[in-house]
C-alpha positions in Angstrom: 0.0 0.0 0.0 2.6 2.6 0.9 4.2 2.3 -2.4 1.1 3.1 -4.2 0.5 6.2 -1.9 4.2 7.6 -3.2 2.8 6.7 -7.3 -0.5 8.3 -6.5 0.9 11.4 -4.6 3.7 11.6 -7.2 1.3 11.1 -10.1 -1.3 13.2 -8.6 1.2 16.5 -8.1 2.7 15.8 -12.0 -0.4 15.9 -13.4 -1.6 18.9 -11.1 -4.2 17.6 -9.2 -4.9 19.2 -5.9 -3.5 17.2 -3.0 -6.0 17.3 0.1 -4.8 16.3 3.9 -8.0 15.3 5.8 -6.1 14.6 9.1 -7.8 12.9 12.2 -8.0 14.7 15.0 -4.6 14.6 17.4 -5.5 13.5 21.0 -4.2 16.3 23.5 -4.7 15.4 27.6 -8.6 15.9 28.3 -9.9 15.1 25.1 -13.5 13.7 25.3 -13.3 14.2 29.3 -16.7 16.2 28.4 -18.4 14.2 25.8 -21.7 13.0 26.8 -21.5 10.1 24.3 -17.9 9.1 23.1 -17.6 5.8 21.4 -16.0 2.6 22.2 -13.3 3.6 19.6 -12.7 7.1 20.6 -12.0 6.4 24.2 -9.5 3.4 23.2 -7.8 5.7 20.6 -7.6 8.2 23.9 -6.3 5.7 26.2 -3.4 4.6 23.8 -3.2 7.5 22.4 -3.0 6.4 19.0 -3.3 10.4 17.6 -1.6 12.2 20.2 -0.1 15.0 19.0 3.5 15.2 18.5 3.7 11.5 18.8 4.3 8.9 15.8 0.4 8.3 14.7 -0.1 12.7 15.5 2.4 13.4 12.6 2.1 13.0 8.5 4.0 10.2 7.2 7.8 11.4 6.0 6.4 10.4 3.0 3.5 12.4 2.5 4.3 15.9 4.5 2.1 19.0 2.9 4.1 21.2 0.4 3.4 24.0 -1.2 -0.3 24.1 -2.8 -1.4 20.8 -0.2 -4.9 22.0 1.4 -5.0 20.7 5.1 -8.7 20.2 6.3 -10.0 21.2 10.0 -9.3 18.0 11.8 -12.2 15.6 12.1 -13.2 14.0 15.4 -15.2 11.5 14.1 -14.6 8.8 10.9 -15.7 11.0 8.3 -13.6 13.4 7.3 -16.3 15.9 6.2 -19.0 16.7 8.7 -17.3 19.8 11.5 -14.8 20.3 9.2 -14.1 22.2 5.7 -13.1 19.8 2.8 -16.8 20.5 1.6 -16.0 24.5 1.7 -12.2 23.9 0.7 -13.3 21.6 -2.5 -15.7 23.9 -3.5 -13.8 26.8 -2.9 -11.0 25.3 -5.7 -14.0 24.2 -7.7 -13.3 20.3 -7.1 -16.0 17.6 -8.3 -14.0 14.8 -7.9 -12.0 13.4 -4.8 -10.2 10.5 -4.7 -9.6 8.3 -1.5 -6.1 6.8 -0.1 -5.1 6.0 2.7 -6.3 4.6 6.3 -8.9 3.0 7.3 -10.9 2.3 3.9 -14.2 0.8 6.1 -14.0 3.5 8.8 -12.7 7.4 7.9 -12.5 6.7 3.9 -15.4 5.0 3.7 -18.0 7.6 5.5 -15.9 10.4 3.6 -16.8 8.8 0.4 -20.1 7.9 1.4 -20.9 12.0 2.9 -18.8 13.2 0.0 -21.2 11.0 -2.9 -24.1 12.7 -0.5 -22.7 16.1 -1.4 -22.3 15.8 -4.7 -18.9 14.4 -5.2 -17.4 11.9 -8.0 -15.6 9.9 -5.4 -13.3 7.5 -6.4 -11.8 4.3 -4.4 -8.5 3.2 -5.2 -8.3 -0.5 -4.1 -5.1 -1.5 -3.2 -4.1 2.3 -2.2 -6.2 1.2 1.3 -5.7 -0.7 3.9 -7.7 -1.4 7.2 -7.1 -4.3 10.8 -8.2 -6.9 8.9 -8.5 -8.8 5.7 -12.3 -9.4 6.3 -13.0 -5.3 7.0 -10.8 -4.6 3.6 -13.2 -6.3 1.5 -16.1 -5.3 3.1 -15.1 -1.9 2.4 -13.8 -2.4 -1.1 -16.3 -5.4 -2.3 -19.5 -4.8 -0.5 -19.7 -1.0 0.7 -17.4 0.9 -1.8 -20.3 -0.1 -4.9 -23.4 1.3 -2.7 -21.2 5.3 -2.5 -18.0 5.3 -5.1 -18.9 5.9 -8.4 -15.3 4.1 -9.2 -13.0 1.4 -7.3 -9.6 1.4 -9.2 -6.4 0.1 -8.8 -3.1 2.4 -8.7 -2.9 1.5 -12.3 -5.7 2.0 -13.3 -5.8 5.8 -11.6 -2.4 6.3 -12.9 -3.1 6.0 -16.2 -6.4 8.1 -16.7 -4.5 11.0 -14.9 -2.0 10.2 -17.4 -4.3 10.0 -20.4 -6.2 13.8 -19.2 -2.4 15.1 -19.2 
């Protein structure tokens, strides 16, 4: 998967397509202390701190820091990377139609992205083995059983590669 992150990323800022950073929310020391109804998988991301800021799973990938022309989103809280935030207002803002999902966790945050993003009007676009999630089983829900009711297209890096390549 990583590798076809570094082609997509690479592809995507040849041919000049926006790239957009929808980061999850970093854990800081009292988060959800208040929250009436946290779930099950919020409090366990707290407790291990699998977003805390400044840590390891808080930070971009080496690989895949923002540069120059990179749109960052508002941090979501929640799986989907759209509702609280601004990639609806950012997208449209830049006049974007399409997005295009890679990344982590393709049957939690990319899936309900797609799935608000196809509510909003979006072409949204699944690349297949640019995903990855905990378990084989949770992969191809996400790709073979959920991705066909909200993507209007499940590629493969190739196949994403070379339609960027043939609009260039």
């Amino acid at each position: 998967m990583l590798e076809n992150l570094r082609t997509i990323v690479r592809t995507a800022r040849e041919g000049g397509i926006a790239i957009y950073h929808v980061p999850h929310h970093r854990w800081e020391p009292g988060d959800y202390i208040t929250w009436k109804y946290p779930t099950p998988n919020q409090l366990a991301s707290a407790e291990r701190q699998t977003f805390a800021k400044g840590t390891w799973g808080g930070t971009f990938h080496e690989d895949f820091q923002v540069q120059r022309g990179d749109i960052v989103a508002t941090e979501h809280w929640g799986p989907s990377g759209f509702p609280n935030t601004d990639p609806d207002h950012q997208l449209k803002r830049h006049g974007k139609e399409k997005i295009i999902l890679i990344g982590l966790l393709a049957n939690t945050c990319l899936e309900s992205t797609g799935r608000v993003g196809m509510e909003l009007g979006y072409h949204v676009t699944l690349v297949r083995d640019a995903t990855s999630a905990r378990s084989h089983e949770a992969l191809h829900a996400a790709h073979n059983i959920d991705g066909p009711t909200y993507a209007h297209e499940i590629l493969t890096t190739a196949e994403l590669v070379a339609a960027i390549k043939n609009k260039a």
